[in-house]
C-alpha positions in Angstrom: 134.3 -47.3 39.3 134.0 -44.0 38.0 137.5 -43.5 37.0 136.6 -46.8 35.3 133.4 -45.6 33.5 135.4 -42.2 32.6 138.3 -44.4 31.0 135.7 -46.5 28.7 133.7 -43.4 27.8 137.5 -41.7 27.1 138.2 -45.3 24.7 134.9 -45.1 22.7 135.9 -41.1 22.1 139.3 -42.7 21.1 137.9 -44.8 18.7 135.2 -43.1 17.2 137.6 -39.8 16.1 140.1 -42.8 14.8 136.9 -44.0 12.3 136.1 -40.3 11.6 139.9 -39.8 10.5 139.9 -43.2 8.8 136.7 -42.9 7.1 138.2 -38.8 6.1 141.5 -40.6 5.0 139.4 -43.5 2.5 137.7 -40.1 0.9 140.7 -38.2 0.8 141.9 -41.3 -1.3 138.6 -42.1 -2.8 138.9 -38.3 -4.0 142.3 -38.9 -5.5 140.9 -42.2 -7.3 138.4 -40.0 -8.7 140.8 -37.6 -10.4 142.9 -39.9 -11.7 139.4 -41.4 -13.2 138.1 -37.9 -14.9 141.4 -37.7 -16.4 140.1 -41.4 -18.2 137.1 -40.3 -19.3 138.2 -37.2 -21.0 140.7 -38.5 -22.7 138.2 -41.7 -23.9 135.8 -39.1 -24.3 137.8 -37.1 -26.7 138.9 -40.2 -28.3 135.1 -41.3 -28.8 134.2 -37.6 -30.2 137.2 -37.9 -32.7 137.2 -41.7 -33.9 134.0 -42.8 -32.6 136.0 -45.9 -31.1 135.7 -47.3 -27.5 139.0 -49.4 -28.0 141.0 -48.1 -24.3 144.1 -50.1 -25.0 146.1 -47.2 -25.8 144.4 -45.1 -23.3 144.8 -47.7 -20.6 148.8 -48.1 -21.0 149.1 -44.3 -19.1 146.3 -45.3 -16.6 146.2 -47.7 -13.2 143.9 -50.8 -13.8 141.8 -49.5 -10.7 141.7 -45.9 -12.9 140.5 -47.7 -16.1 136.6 -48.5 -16.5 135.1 -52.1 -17.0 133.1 -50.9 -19.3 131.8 -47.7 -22.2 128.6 -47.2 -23.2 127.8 -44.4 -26.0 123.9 -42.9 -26.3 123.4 -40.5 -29.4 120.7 -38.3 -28.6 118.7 -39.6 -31.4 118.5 -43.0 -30.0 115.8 -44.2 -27.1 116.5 -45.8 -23.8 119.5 -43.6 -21.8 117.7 -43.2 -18.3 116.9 -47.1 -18.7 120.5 -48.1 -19.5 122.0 -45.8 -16.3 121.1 -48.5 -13.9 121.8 -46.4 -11.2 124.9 -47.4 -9.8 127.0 -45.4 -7.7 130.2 -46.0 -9.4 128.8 -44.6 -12.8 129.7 -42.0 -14.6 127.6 -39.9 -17.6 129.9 -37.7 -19.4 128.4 -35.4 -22.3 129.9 -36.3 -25.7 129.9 -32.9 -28.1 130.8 -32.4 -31.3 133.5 -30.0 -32.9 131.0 -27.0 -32.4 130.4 -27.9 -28.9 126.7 -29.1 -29.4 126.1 -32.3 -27.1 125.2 -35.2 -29.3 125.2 -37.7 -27.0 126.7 -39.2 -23.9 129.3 -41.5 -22.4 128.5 -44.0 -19.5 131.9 -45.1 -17.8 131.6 -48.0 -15.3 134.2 -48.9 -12.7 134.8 -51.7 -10.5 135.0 -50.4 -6.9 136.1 -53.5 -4.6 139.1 -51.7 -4.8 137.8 -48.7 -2.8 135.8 -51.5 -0.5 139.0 -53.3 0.0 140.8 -49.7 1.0 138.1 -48.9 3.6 138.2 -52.1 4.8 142.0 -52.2 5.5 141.9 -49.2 7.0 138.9 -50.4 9.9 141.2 -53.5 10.6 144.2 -51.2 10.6 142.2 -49.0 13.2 141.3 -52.1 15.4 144.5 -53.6 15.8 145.7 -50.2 16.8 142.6 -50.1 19.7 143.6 -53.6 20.9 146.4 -52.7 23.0 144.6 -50.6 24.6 141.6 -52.6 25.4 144.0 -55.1 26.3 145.1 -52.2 28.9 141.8 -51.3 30.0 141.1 -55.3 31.0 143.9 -55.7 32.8 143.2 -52.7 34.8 140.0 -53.9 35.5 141.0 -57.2 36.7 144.0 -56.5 38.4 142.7 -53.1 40.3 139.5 -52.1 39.9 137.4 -55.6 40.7 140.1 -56.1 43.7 139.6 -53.2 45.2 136.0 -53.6 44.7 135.9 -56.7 46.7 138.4 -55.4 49.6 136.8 -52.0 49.9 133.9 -53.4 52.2 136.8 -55.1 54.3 137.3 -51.7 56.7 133.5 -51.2 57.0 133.1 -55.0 58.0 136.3 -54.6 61.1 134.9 -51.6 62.6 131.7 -53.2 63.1 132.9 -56.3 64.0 131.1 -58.2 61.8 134.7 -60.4 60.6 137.4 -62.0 62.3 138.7 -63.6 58.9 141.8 -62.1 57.1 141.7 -60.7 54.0 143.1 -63.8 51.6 146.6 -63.5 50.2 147.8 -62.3 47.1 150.0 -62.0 44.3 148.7 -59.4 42.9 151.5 -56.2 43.4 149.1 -53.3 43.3 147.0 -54.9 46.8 149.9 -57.4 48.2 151.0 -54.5 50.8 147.3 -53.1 51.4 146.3 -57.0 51.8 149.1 -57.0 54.2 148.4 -54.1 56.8 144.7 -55.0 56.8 145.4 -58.0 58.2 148.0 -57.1 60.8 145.0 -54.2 61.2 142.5 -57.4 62.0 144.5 -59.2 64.4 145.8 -56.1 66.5 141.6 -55.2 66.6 141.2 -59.0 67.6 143.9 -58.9 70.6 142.3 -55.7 71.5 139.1 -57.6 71.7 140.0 -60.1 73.9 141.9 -57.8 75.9 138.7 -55.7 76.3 136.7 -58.9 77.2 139.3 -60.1 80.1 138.9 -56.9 81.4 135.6 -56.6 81.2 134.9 -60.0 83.1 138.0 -58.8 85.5 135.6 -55.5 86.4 132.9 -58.0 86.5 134.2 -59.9 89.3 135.7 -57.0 90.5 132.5 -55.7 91.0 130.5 -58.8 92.0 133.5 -59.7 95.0 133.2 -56.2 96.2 129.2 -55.8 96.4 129.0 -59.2 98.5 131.8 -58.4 100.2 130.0 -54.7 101.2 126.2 -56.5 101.7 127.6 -58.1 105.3 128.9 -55.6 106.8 126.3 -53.7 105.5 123.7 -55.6 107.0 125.3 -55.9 110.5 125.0 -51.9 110.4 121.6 -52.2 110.0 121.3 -54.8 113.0 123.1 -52.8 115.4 121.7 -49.2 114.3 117.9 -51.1 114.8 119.5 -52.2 118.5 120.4 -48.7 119.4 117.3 -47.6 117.8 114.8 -50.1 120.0 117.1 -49.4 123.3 118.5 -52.7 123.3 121.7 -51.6 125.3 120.1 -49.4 127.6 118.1 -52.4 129.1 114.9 -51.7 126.7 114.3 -48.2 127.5 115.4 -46.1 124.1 117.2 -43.1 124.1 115.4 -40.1 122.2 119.0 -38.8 120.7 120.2 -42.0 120.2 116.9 -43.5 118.6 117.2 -40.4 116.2 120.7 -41.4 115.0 120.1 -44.6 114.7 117.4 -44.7 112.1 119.9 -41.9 110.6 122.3 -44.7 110.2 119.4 -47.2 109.1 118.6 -45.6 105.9 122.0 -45.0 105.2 122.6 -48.7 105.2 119.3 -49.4 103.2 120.6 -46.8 100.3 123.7 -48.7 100.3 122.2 -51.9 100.1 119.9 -50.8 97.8 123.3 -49.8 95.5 124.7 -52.7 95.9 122.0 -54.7 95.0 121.6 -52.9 91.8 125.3 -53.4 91.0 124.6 -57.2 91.7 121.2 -57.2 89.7 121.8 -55.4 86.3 124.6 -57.2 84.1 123.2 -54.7 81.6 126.4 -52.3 82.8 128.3 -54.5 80.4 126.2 -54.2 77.3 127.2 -53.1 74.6 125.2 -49.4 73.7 123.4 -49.9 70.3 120.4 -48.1 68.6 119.0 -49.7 65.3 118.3 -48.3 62.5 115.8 -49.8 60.0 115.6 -50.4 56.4 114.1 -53.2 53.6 116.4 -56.0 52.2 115.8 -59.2 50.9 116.7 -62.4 52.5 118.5 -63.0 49.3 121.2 -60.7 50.6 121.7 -62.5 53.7 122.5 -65.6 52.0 124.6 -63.7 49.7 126.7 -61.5 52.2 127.1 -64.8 54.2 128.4 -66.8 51.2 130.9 -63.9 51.1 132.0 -63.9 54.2 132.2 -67.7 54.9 132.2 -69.9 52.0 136.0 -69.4 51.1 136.8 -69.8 54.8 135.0 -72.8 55.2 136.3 -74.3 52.0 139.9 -74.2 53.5 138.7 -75.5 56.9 137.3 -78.3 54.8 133.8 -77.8 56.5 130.9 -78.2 54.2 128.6 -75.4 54.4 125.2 -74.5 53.6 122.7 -71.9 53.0 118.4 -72.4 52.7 116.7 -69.9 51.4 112.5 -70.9 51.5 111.1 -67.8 49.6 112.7 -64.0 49.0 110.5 -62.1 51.1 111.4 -58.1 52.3 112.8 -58.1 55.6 112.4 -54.7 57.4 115.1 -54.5 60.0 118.5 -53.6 60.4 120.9 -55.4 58.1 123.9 -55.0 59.3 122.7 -56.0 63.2 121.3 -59.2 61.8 124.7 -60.2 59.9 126.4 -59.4 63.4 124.7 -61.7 64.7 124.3 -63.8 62.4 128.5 -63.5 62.2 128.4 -64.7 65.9 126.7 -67.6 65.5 128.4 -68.5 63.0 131.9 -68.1 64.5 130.2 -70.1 67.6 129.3 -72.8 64.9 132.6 -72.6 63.4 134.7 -73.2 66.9 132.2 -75.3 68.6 131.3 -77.6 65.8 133.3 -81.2 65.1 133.7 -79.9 61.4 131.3 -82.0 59.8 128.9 -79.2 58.5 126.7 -76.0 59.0 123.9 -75.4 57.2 122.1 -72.1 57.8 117.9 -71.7 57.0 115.9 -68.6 56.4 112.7 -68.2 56.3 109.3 -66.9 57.1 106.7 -68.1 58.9 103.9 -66.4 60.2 104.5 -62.9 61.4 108.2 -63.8 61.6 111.0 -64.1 60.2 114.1 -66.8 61.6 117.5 -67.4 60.6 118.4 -70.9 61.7 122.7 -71.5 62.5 122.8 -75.4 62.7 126.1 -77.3 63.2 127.2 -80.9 64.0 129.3 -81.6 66.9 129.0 -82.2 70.9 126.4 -80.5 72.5 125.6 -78.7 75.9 123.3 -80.7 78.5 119.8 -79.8 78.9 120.7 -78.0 82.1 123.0 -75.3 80.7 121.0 -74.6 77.7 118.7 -72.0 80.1 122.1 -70.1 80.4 123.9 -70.0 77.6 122.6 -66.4 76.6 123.8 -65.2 80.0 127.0 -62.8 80.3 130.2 -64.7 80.5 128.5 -68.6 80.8 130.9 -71.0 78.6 129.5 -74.8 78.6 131.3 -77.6 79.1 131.9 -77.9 75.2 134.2 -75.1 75.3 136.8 -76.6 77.2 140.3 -75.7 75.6 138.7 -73.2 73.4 139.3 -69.5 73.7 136.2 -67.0 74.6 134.6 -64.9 77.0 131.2 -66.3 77.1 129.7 -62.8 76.1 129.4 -63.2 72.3 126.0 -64.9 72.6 124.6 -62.4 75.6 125.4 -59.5 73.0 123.7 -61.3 69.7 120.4 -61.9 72.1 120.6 -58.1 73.4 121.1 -56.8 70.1 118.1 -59.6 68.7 115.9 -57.7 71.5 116.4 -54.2 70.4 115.2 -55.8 66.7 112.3 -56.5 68.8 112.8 -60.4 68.6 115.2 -63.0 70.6 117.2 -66.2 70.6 117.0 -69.6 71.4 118.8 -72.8 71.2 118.0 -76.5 70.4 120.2 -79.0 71.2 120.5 -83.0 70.4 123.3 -85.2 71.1 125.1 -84.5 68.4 123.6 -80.9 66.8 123.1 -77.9 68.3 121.1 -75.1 66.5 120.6 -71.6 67.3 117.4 -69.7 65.9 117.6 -65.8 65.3 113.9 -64.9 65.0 112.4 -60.8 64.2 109.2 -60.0 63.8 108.0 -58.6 60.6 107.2 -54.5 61.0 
């Protein structure tokens, strides 16, 4: 945009010397005019002094028409009324009339038409605008073709490294963006396989993890069973060896900090979650329901899905924008997959000391049961049979809703399910 601002500045330079040289080039003729006109009046003058005759027929024949005055007047000093008569035009002339002994005895008013210097000025500022046209016409077509595209796929990058779009950039004809269009989205779908690579690994490690803490809690536990036998004498017919008892509870707590480890692993699902600190600033909920049209109105128009956005008030939100829109972006996808295609409509607004952003879409809806779970790591209902997913989208939205200091929830009916975003207001 500055290059842009710089070329519009650099065209009102362009044009404003190209007036200054016509507007020097209309005086330069203007100046010429003028000539050719004092040469008029001195020989009507001299005429005037010698036959006291205002008749320029003769004079004319050696003159341009545009050269020759409309009309003579002749004031003799004796008479009254000069200043009166001047009118005070700007294409009139006084010219001293003397006699033989070069003693004024009166003057000479020439008049002159000057449309024809109007009509030269004017020729030359149309002359001078259809010389700038072409290069307007240049200066809109690099706007339009480069400038406002880039604009629009600049926040593309910033929008795939934080995850906050899965959509590809739509194609085009246009030959200054087709390639960049191009390697952005083979760009978004390499970043998509590696996300769903990441996520089968990550419930792989989960399982992993879970198989191998049950599997160690058993054997753990008979440890503990036969170190506490040992320790209470139980194999030395209730009498308890002083050595042995000593090596036994040894062995005891040895089992209870392993325990204790594996019931940690078991406990805290937070080991997959993803690490994020927010960071707080004001924004309208205007530009949620903007940066949402943005990101999903075109998308949806192609899907076919009708889609839309309620906005109940513009109040300032102070929170993290882009962590809202990410999950916002989830629930959205989630609406998107999960929904029968027959609408979304998306509400925000403010009630009380909080603020809510309401995903609704039509289409089959979980059970009463699994609602309870749907925010846990890797739970998929039994809606997303035959659909692809991980079942952690929704237990990172509602960690990263926490850290806002607010949470999720879910509604369901038989045939709409609606997921609430709500943050309190700092």
């Amino acid at each position: 945009m500055k290059q842009f601002r710089r070329l519009v500045i650099f065209t009102i330079i362009y044009f404003a010397i190209c007036l200054v040289l016509i507007r020097v080039a209309g005086h330069a003729l203007s100046g010429k005019e003028t000539n050719n006109r004092t040469a008029f009046m001195n020989r009507m003058t001299a005429q005037i002094r010698e036959t006291k005759s205002t008749d320029i027929t003769e004079v004319s024949k050696d003159f341009k028409k545009s050269d020759v005055t409309d009309d003579i007047e002749v004031f003799y000093t004796e008479e009254g009324g000069l200043l009166a008569s001047l009118g005070g035009g700007n294409n009139s002339y006084l010219w001293p009339l003397a006699d033989g002994d070069g003693n004024t005895e009166g003057y000479v008013l020439f008049s002159y038409d000057s449309k024809a210097n109007y009509r030269l000025i004017l020729l030359a500022y149309l002359a001078a605008c259809a010389c700038i046209l072409p290069f307007v016409g240049v200066l809109i077509y690099f706007y339009h073709n480069i400038l406002k595209p880039f604009r629009e796929f600049s926040e593309y990058p910033e929008k795939l490294s934080k995850g906050l779009t899965t959509d590809n950039l739509p194609e085009t004809k246009n030959r200054f963006f087709g390639k960049y269009v191009w390697g952005m989205n083979m760009l978004n779908d390499k970043l998509e396989a590696d996300r769903k690579q990441i996520d089968r690994l990550l419930y792989d490690r989960k399982q992993f993890i879970s198989t191998l803490a049950h599997g160690i809690k058993t054997p753990v536990a008979n440890i503990k069973l036969y170190s506490e036998a040992i320790e209470t004498g139980l194999y030395r017919g209730g009498k308890a060896d002083e050595k042995d008892a000593e090596i036994a509870c040894k062995i005891s707590k040895n089992a209870d900090d392993i325990a204790n480890l594996v019931g940690g692993i078991l406990n805290d699902p937070g080991s997959l979650r993803t690490s994020f600190t927010p960071s707080f600033g004001n924004f309208y909920l205007e530009d949620v329901k903007t940066r949402l049209c943005e990101d999903f109105e075109n998308r949806l128009k192609v899907k076919d899905i009708p889609f839309e956005v309620s906005i109940f008030g513009n109040p300032v939100v102070v929170s993290d924008f882009e962590a809202i829109m990410r999950c916002l972006t989830q629930l959205m996808e989630n609406a998107i997959k999960y929904g029968d295609g027959t609408g979304i409509f998306v509400r925000l607004y403010r009630q009380d000391d909080f603020t809510f952003f309401s995903v609704c879409n039509n289409g089959v809806s979980l059970t009463e049961s699994e609602i309870p779970l749907v925010f846990n790591c890797y739970f998929r209902g039994s809606n997303a049979e035959g659909k692809e997913g991980s079942g952690i989208g929704l237990y990172e939205a509602k960690s990263v809703a926490k850290a806002l200091g607010g949470d999720m929830m879910m509604k369901a009916k038989e045939s709409q399910t609606e997921v609430i975003l709500y943050i309190p207001d700092k």
